[in-house]
C-alpha positions in Angstrom: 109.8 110.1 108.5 108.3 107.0 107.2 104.6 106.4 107.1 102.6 104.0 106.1 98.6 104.1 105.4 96.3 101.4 104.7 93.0 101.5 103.6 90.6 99.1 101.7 89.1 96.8 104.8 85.9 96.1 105.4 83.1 93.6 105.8 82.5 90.9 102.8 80.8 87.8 102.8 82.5 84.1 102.5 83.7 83.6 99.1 84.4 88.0 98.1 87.1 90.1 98.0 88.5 93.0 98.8 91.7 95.0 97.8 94.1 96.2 100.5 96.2 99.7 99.8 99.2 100.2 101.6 100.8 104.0 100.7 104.0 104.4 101.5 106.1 107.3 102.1 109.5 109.3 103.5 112.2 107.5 102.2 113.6 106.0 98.9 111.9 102.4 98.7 113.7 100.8 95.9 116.0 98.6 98.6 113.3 97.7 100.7 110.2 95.2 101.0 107.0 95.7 101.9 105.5 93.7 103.4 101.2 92.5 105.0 100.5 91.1 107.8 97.7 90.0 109.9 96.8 89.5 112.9 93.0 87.7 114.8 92.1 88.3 118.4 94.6 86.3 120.8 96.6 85.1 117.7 99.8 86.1 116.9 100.8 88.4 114.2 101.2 86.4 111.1 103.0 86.8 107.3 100.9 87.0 104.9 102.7 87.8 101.5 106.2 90.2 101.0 107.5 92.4 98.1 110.3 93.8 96.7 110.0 97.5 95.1 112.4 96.5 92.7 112.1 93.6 91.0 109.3 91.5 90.7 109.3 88.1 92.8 106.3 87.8 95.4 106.3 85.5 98.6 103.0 84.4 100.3 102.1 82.6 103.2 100.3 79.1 102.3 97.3 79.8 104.1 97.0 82.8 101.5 98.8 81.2 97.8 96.5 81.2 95.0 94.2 83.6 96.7 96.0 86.5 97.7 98.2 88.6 95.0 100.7 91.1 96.3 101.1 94.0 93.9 102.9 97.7 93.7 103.0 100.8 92.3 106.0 102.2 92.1 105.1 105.2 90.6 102.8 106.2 93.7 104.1 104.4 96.3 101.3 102.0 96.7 101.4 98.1 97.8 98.3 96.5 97.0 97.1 93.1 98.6 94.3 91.7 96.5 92.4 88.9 98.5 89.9 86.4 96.8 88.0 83.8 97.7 88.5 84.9 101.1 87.6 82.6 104.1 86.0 83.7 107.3 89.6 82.3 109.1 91.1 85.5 106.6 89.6 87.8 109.4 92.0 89.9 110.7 93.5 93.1 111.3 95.7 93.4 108.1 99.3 95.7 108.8 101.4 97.0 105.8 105.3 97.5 106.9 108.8 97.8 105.3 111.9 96.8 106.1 115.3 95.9 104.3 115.5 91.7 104.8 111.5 90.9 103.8 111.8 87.6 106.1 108.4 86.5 107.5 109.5 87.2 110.7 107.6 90.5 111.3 110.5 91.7 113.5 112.3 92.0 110.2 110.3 95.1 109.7 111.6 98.6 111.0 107.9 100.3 110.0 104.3 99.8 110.0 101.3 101.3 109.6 98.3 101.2 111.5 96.4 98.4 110.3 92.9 97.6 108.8 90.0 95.6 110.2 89.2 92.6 107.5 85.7 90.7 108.6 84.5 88.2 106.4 81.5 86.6 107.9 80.2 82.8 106.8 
């Protein structure tokens, strides 16, 4: 069975940063993408930046590019989201998910874990 658990939110001031874990496991992830997401109070669930396992290529959102780097560990099954500079409009509940097309449609996405609250207050 697939799981996914993220861990790494929190509270930062304006300006900080945080780094996002996403560890992955119960199946073979080398076909798949992983992918974060977010999503504010009201507002719809939003892409954030994808993955591949294999390979290298990244894909942000451009709210995000240049602040945000998408990173994994193969060895460990860990996605990492490293977020600078962030913005008090980055707050969010941040979702780590898989799935085999890595489009930033989220329904694209066949599993997800259960999220983490990001604040970042002004």
């Amino acid at each position: 069975q697939v799981q996914l658990v993220e861990s790494g939110g929190g509270l930062v001031q304006a300006g900080g940063s945080l780094r996002l874990s996403c560890a992955a496991s119960g199946r073979t992830f080398s076909n798949y993408f992983m992918g974060w997401f977010r999503q504010a109070p009201g507002k719809e669930r939003e892409f954030v930046a994808r993955i591949r396992w294999s390979g290298s290529s990244a894909y942000y959102a451009d709210s995000v590019k240049g602040r945000f780097t998408i990173s994994r560990d193969n060895a460990e099954n860990v996605v990492y989201l490293q977020m600078n500079s962030l913005k008090p409009e980055d707050t969010a509940v941040y979702f780590c998910a898989t799935g085999p097309r890595g489009w930033d449609n989220p329904r694209s996405y066949d599993y997800w874990g259960q999220g983490t609250q990001v604040t970042v207050s002004s």
